[in-house]
N, CA, C and O atoms as a MOPAC input file, in Angstrom:
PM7 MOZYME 1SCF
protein

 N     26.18700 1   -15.18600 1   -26.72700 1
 C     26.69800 1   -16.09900 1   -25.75100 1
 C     25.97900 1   -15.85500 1   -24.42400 1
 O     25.87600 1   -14.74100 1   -23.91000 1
 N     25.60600 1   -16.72000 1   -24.03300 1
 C     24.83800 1   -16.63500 1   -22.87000 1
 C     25.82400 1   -16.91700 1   -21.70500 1
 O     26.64700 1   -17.80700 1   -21.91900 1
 N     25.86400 1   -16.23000 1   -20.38600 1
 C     26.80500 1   -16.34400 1   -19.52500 1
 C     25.83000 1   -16.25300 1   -18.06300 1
 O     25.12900 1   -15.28800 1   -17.75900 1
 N     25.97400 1   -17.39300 1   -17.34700 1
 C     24.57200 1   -17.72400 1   -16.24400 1
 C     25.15100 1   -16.79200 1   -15.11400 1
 O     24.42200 1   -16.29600 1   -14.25500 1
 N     26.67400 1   -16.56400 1   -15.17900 1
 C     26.97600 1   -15.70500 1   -13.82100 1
 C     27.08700 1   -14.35800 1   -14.64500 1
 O     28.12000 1   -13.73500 1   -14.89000 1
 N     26.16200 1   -14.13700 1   -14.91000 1
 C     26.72700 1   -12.12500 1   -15.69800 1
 C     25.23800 1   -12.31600 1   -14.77800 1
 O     24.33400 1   -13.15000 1   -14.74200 1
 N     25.56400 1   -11.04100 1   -14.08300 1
 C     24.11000 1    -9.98800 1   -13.64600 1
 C     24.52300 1    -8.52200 1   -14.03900 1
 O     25.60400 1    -7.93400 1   -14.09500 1
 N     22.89900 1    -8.08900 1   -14.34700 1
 C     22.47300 1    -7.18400 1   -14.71100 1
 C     22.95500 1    -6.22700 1   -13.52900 1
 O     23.01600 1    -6.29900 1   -12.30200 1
 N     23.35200 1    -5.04200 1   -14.78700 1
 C     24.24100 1    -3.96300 1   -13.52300 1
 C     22.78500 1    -2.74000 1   -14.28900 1
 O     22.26400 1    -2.65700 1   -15.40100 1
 N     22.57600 1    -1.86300 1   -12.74200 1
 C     21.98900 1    -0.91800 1   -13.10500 1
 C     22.30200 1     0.28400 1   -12.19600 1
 O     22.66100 1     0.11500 1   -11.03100 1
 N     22.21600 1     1.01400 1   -12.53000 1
 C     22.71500 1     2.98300 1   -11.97500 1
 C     21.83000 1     3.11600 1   -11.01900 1
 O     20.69000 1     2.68900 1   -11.20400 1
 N     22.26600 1     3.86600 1    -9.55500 1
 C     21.44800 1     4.77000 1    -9.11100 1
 C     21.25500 1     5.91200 1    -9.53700 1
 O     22.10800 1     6.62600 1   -10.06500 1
 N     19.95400 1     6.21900 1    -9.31400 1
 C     19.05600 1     7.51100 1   -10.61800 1
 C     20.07200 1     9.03400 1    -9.52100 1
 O     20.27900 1    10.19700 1    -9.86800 1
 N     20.46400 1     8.32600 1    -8.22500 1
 C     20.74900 1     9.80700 1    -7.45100 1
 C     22.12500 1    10.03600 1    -7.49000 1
 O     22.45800 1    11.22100 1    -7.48700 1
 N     23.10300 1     9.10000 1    -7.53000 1
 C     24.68000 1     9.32800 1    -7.12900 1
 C     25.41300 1     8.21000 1    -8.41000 1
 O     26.59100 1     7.87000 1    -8.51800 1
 N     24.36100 1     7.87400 1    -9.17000 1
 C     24.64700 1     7.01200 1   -10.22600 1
 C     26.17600 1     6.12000 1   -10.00100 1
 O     27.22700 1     5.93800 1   -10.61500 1
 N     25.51300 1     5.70400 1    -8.67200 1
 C     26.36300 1     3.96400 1    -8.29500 1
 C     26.54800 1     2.73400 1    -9.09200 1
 O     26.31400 1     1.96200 1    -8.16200 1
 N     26.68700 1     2.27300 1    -9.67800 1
 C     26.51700 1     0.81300 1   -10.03100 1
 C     26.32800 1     0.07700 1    -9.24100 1
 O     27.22700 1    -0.12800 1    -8.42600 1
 N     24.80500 1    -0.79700 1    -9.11800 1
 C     24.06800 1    -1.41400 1    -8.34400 1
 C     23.68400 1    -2.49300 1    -9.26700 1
 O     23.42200 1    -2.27700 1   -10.45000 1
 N     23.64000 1    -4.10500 1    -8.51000 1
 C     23.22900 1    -5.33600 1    -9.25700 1
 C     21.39800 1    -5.22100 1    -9.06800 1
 O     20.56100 1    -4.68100 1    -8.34500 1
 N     21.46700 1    -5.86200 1    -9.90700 1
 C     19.67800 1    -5.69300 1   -10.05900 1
 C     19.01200 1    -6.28100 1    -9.07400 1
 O     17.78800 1    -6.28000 1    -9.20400 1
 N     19.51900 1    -6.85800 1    -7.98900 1
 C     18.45300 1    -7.76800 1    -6.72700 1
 C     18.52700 1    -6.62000 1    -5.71200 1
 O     17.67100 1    -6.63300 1    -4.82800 1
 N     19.67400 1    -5.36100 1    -5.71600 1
 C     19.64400 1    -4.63700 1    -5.32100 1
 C     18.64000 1    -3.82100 1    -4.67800 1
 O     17.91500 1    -3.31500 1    -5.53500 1
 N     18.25500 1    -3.43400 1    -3.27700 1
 C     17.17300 1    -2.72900 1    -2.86700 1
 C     17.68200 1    -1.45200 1    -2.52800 1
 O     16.96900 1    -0.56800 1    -3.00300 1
 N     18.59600 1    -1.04600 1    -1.92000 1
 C     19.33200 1    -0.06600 1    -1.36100 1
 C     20.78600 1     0.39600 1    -1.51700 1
 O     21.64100 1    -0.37000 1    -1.07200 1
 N     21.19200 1     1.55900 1    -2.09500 1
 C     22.45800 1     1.80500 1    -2.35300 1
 C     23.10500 1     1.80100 1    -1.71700 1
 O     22.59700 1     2.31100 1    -0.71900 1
 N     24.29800 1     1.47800 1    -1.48200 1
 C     25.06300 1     1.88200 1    -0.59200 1
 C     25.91200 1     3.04100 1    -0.20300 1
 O     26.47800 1     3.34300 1     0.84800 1
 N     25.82000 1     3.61500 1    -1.41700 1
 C     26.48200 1     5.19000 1    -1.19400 1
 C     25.44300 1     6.01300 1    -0.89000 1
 O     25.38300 1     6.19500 1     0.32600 1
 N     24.49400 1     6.65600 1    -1.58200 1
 C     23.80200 1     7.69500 1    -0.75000 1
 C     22.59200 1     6.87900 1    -0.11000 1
 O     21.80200 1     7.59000 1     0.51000 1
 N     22.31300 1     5.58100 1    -0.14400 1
 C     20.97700 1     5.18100 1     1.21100 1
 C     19.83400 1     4.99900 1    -0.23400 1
 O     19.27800 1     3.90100 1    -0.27100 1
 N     19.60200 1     5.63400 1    -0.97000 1
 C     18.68400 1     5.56600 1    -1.45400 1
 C     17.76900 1     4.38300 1    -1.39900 1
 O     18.31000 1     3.40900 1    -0.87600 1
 N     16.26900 1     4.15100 1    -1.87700 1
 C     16.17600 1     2.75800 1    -1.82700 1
 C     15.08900 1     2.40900 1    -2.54100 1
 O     14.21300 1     3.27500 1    -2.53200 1
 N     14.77600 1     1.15900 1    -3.33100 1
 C     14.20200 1     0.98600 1    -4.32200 1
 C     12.92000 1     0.63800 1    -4.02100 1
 O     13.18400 1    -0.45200 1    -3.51400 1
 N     11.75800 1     0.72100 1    -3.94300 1
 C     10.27400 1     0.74200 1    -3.69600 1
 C      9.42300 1     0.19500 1    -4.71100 1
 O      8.96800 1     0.75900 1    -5.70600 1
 N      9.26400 1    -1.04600 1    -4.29800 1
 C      8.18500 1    -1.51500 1    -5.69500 1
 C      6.74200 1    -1.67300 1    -4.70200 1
 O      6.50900 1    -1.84200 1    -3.50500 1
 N      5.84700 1    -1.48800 1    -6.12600 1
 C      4.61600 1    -1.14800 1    -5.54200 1
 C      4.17400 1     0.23500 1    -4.84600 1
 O      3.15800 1     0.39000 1    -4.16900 1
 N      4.90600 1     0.97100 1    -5.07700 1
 C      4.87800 1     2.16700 1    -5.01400 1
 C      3.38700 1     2.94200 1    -4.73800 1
 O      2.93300 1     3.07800 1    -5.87400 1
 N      2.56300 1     3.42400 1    -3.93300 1
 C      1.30100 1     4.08600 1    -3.97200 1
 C      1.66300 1     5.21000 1    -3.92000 1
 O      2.40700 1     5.44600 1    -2.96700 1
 N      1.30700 1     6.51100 1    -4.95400 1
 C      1.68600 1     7.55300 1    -4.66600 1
 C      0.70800 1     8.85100 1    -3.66600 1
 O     -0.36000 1     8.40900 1    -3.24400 1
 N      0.90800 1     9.81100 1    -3.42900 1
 C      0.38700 1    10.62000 1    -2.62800 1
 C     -1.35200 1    10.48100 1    -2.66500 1
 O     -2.20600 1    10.03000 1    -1.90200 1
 N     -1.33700 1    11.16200 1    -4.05500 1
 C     -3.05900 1    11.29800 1    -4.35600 1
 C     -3.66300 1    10.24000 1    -4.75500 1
 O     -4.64800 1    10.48500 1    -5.45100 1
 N     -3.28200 1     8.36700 1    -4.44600 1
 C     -3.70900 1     7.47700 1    -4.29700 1
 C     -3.83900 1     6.73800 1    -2.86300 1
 O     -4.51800 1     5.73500 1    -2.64200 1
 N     -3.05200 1     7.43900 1    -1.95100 1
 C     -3.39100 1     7.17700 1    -0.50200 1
 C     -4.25300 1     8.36500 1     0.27200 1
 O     -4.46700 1     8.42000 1     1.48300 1
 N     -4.73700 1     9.40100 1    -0.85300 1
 C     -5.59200 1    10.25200 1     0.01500 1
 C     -6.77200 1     9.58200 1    -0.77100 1
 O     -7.78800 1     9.77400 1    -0.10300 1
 N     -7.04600 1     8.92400 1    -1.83400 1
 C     -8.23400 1     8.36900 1    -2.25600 1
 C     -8.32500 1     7.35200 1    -1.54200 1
 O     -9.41900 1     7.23000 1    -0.99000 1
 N     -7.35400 1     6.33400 1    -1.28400 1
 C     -7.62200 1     5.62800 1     0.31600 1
 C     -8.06600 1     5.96100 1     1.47000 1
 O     -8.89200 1     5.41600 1     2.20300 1
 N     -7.44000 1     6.92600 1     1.58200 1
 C     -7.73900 1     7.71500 1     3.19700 1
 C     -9.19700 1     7.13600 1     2.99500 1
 O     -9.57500 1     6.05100 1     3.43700 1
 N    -10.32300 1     8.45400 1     1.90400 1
 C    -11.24900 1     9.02500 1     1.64400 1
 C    -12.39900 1     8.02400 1     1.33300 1
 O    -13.59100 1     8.30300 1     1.46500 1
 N    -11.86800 1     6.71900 1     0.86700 1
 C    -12.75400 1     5.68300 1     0.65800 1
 C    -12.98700 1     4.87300 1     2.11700 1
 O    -14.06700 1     4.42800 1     2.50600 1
 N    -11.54500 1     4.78700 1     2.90900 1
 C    -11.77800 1     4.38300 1     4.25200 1
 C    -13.06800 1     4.60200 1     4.95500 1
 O    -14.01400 1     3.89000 1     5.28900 1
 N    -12.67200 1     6.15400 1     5.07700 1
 C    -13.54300 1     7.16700 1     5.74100 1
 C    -14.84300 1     6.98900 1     5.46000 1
 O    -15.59800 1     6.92900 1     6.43100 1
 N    -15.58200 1     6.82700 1     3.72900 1
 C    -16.13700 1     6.63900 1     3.52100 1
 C    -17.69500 1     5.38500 1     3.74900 1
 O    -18.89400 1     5.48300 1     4.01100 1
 N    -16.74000 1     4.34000 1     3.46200 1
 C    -17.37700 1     3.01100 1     3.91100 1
 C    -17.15200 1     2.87800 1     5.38000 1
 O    -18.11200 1     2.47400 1     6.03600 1
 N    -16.23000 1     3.10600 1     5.89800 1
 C    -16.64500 1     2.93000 1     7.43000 1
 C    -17.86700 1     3.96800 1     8.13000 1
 O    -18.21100 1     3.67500 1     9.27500 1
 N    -18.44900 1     5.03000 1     7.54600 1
 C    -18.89000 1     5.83000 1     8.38000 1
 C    -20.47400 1     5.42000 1     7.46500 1
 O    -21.54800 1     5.75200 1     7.96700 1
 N    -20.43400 1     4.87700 1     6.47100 1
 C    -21.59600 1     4.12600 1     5.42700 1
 C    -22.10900 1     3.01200 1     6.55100 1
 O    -23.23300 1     3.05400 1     7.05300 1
 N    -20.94900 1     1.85500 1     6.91400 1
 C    -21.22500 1     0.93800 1     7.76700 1
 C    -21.55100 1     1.49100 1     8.94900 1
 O    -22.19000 1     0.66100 1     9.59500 1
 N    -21.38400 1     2.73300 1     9.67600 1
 C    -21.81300 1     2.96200 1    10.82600 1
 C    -23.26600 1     3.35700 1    10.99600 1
 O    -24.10700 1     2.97100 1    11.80800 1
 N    -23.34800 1     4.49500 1     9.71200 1
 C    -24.82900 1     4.55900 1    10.03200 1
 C    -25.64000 1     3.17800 1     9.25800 1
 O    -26.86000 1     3.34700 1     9.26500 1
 N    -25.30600 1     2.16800 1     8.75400 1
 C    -25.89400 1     0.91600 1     8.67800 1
 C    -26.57000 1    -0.06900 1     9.79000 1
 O    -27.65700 1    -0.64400 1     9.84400 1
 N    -25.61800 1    -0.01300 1    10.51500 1
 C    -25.93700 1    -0.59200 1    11.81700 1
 C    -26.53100 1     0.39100 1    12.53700 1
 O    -27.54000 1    -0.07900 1    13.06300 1
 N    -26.39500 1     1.43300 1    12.78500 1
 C    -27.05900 1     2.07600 1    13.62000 1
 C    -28.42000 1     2.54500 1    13.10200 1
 O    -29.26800 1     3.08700 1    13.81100 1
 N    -28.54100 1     2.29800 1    11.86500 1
 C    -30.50100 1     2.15900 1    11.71000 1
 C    -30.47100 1     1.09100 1    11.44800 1
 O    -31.66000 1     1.13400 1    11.13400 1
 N    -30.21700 1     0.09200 1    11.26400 1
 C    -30.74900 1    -1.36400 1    11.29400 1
 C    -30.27900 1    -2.22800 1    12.30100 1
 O    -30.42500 1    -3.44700 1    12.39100 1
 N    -29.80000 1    -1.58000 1    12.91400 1
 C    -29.44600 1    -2.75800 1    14.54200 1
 C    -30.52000 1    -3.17700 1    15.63900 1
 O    -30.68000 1    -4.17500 1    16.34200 1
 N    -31.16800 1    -1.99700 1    15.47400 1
 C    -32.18000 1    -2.02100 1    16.95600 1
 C    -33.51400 1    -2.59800 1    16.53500 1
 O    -34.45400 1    -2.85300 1    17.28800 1
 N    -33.46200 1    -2.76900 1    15.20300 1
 C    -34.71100 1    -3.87300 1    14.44000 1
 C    -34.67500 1    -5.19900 1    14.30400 1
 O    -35.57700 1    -6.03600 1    14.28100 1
 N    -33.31800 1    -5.29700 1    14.20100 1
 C    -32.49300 1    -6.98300 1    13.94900 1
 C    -32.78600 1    -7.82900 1    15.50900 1
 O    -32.18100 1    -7.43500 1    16.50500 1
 N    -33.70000 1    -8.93300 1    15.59600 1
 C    -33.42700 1   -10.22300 1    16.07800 1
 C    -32.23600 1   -10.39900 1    17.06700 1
 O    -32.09000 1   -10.02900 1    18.23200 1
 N    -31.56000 1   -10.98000 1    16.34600 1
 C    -30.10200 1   -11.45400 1    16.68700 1
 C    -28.62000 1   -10.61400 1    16.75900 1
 O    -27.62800 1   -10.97100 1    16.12300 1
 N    -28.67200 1    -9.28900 1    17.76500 1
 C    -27.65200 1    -8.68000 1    17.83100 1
 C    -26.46100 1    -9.26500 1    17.65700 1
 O    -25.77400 1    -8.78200 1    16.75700 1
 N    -25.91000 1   -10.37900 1    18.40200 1
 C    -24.85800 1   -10.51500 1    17.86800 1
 C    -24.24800 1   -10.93500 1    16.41700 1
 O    -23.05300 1   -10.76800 1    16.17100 1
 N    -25.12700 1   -11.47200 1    15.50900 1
 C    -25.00100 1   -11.55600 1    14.27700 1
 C    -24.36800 1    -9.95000 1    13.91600 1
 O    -23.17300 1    -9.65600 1    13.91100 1
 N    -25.40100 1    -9.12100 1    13.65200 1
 C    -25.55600 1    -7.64900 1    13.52400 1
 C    -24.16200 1    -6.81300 1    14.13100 1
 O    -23.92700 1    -5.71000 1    13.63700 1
 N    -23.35900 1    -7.28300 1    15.06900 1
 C    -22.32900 1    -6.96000 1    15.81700 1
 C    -21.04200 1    -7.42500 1    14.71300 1
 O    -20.17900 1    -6.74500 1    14.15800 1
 N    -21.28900 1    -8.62600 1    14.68300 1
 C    -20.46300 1    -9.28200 1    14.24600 1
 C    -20.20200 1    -8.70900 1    12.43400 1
 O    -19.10600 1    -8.35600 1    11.99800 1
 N    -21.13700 1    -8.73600 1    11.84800 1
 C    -21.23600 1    -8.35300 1    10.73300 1
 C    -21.27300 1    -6.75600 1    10.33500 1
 O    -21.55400 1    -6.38800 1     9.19400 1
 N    -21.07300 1    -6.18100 1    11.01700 1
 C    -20.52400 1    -4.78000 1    11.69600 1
 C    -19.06800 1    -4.70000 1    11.82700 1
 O    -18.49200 1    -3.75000 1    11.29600 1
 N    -18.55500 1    -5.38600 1    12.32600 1
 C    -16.71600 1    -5.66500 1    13.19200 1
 C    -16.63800 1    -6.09600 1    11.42600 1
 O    -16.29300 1    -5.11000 1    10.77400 1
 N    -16.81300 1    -6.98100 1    10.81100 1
 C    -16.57100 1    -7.94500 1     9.45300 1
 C    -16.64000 1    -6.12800 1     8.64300 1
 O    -15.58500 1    -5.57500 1     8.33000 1
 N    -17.74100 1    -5.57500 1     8.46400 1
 C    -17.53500 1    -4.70100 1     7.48900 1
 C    -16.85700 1    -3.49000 1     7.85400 1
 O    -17.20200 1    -2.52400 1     7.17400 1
 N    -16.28300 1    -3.34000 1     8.43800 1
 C    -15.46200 1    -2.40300 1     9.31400 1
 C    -14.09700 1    -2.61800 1     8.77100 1
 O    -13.29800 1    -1.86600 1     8.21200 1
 N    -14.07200 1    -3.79300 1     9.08100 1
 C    -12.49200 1    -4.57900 1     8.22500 1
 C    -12.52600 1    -4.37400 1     7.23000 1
 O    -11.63700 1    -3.66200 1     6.76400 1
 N    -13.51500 1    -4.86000 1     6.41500 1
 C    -13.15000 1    -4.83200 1     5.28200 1
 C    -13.17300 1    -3.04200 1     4.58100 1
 O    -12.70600 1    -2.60200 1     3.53000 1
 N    -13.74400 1    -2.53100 1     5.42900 1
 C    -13.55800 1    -0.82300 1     4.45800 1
 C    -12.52000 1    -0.78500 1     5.02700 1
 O    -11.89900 1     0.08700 1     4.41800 1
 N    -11.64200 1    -1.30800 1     6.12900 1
 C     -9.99400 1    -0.42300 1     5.92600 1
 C     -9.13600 1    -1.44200 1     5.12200 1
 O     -7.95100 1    -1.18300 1     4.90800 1
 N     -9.69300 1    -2.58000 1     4.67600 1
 C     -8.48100 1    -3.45900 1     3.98000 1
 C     -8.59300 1    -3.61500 1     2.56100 1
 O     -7.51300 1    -3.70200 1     1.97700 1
 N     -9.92700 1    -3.68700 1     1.66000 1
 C    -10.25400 1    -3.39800 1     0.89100 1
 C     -9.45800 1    -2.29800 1    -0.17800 1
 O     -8.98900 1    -2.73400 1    -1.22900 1
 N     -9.37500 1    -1.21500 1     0.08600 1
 C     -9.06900 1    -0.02200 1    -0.63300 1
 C     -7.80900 1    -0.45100 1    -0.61600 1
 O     -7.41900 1    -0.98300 1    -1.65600 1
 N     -7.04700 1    -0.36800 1     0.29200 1
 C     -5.58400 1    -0.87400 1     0.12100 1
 C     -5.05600 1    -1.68700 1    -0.68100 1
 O     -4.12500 1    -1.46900 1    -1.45700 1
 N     -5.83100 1    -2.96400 1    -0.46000 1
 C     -4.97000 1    -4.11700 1    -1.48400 1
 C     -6.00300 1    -3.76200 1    -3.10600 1
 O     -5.94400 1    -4.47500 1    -4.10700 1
 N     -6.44300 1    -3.12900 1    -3.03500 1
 C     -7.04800 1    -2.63600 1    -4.12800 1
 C     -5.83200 1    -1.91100 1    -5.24600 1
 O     -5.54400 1    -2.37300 1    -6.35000 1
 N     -5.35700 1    -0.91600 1    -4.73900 1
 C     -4.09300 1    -0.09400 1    -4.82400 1
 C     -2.52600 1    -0.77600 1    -4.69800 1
 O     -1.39400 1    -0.29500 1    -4.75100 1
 N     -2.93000 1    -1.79600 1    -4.55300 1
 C     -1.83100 1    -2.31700 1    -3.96400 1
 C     -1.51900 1    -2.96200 1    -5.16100 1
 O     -0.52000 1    -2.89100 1    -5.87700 1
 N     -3.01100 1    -3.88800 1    -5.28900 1
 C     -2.60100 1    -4.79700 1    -6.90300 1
 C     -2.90700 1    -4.26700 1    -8.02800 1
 O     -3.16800 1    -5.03900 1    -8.95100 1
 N     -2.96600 1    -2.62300 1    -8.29500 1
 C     -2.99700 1    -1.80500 1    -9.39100 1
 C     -1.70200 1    -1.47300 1    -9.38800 1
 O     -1.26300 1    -0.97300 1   -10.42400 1
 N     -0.92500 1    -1.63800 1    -8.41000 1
 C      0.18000 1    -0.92600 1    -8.57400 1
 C      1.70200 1    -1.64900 1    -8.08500 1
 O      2.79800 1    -1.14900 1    -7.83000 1
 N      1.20100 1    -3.04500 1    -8.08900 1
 C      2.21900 1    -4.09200 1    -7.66000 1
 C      3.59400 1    -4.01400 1    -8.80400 1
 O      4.59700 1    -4.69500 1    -8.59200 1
 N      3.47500 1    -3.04200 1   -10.09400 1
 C      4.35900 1    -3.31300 1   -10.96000 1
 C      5.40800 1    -1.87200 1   -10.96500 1
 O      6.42300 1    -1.61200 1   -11.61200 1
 N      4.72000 1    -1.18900 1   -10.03800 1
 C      5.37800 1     0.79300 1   -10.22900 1
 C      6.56200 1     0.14100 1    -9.01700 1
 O      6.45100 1    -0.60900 1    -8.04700 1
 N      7.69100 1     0.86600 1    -9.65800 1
 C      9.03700 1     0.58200 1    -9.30600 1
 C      9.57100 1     2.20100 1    -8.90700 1
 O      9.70600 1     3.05900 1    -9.78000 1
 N      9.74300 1     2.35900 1    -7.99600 1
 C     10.21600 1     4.03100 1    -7.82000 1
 C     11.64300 1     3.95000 1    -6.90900 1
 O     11.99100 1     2.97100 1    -6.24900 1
 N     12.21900 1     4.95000 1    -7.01400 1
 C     13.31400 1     5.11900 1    -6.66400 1
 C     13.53900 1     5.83300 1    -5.27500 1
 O     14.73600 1     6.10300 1    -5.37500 1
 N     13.19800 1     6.24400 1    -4.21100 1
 C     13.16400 1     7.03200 1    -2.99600 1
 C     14.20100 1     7.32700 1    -2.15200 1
 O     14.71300 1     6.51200 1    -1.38500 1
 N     14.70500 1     9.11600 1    -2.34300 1
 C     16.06300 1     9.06900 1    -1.62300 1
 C     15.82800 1     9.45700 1    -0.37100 1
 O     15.38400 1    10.58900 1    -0.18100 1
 N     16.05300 1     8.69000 1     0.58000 1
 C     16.04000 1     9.07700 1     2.00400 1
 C     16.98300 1    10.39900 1     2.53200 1
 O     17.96400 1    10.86400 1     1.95100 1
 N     16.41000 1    10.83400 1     3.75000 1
 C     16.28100 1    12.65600 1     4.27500 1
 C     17.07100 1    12.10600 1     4.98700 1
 O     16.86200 1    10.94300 1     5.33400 1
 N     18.44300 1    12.94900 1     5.48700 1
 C     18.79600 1    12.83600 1     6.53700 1
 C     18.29900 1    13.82500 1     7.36400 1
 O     17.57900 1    14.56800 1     6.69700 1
 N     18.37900 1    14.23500 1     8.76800 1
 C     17.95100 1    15.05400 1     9.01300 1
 C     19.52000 1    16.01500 1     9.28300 1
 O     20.62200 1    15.61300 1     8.90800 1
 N     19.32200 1    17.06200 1     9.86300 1
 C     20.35400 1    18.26600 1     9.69500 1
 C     20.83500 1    18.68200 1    11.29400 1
 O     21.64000 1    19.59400 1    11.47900 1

């Protein structure tokens, strides 16, 4: 029997609440639900790729700038790849991992 007003009941993993599934945040201990999740040693491979291509693009321009014609092209396309090494890696990670669902219990402090 199919019933259009039944929602899906699911547990918090920390104080095992009964929480409806559109649910983001418990209400008893705070906890809160995180999709897309990037974990630690996938935002230091971010960091590291950042770091990487931006300092690739720096010495790019800085041996091929002062040969180039048309500086502001060369400026411009400099600022453009700059962006893109910090935005790149991210949504990279982002849409590898648009489906990781994690659970995160927030610190109070003391």
């Amino acid at each position: 029997m199919n019933n259009k007003n039944f929602t899906e009941v699911n547990c918090c993993p920390f104080c095992e609440n009964e929480l409806e599934q559109d649910i983001t945040r418990c209400k008893k201990c705070g906890s809160e639900r995180i999709e897309g999740h990037i974990s630690r040693n996938e935002r230091r491979i971010i960091l590291w790729s950042r770091v990487t291509l931006t300092v690739l693009s720096i010495v790019y321009y800085a041996n091929y700038s002062p040969t180039s014609q048309n500086n502001l092209l060369s400026f411009l396309l400099f600022i453009v790849s700059i962006i893109l090494s910090l935005t790149i890696p991210k949504l990279i990670f982002k849409f590898k991992n648009r489906g990781n669902v994690i659970w995160k219990k927030k610190t109070f402090p003391v």
